[in-house]
C-alpha positions, 0 to 999 in steps of 0.5 A: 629236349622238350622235357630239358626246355620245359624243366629250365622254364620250370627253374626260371619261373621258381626264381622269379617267384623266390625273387618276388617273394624276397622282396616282398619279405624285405619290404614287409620287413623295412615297413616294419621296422619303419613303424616301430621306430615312429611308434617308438618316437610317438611313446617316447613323447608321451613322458615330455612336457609338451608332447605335440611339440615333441612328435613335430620335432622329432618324429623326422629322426625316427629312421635315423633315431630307431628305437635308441633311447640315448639318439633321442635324447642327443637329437631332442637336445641338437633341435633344442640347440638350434631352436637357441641358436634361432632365437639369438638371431631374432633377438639380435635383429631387434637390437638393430631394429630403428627405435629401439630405445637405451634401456631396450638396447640393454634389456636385449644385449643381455638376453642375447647372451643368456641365449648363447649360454643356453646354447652352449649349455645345450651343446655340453648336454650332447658331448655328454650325452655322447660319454654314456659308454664311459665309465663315469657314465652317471656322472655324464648323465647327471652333467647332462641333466644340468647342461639341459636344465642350465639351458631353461634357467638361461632362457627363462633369464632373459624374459626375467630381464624385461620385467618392467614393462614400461620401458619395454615397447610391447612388440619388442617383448612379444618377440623376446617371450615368443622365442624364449618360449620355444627355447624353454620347451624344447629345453624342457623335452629334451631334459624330460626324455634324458630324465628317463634314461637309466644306465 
């Protein structure tokens, strides 16, 4: 009877030992995997054109991103999708900002649509990005370099239209530029990291 007692302390004591012992191999694992994809994100930036910029936008994906080359580019192209969709409405509210003059109220109705153009470049960027299992994939990562590449040429167009400074108030460009500039370069990663994909 002793010995039966002592042999089912024995095996429950083992399993508790195994138990944690898993556990512990899960989490090492889980830390792991963790590290890799942001080392993964962190490698990836390195090719972009503004890197810092590139590692605070992105590194929040590396979980859902892991270590897929084709994710990156698809989340770097929907954060760009909305830094546009951010800075339509920026614009949009200074065109109903008071003062606002004739030649302004112009200068900004074409920006905006410049940007919704950048936005819709960006979103063609995605579904194509999304066809690179198709058998044309060449062809859609070609269609998504540019969608991406439009999308800069659109946000650049915008500041294009305000060149004649003196009849633009300088706070209304300010706003303008500083917006378009976040457009460009998350414009200009995303086309970077999708520049290094080969199929």
């Amino acid at each position: 009877m002793a010995s039966s007692c002592k042999s089912l302390i024995l095996l429950q004591l083992f399993s508790v030992v195994l138990f944690f012992s898993q556990t512990h191999l899960l989490v090492t694992a889980a830390k792991d995997s963790g590290q890799a994809n942001t080392n993964f994100v962190k490698t990836k930036c390195k090719i972009t054109t503004y890197p810092s910029l590139c590692l605070k936008t992105l590194l929040p994906y590396s979980s859902s991103v892991k270590t897929n080359s084709i994710k990156l580019c698809k989340e770097a192209l929907n954060v760009a999708t909305k830094g546009a969709r951010d800075a339509s409405t920026i614009v949009l509210n200074l065109k109903k900002q008071k003062g606002i003059t004739r030649y302004e109220a112009a200068a900004i109705k074409d920006c905006i649509e410049d940007v919704n153009d950048a936005v819709y470049e960006l979103k063609r960027a995605v579904d194509a990005m999304g066809h690179l299992g198709d058998k044309d994939k060449a062809f859609q990562l070609a269609n998504a370099k540019t969608y991406a590449s439009a999308a800069i040429t659109d946000a650049d167009s915008c500041t294009g239209g305000l060149t004649d400074q003196g009849k633009v108030n300088p706070k209304v460009m300010d706003a303008i530029n500083r917006s378009m500039a976040v457009v460009i370069k998350l414009s200009s990663n995303a086309l970077s990291l999708i520049n290094h994909i080969y199929i």
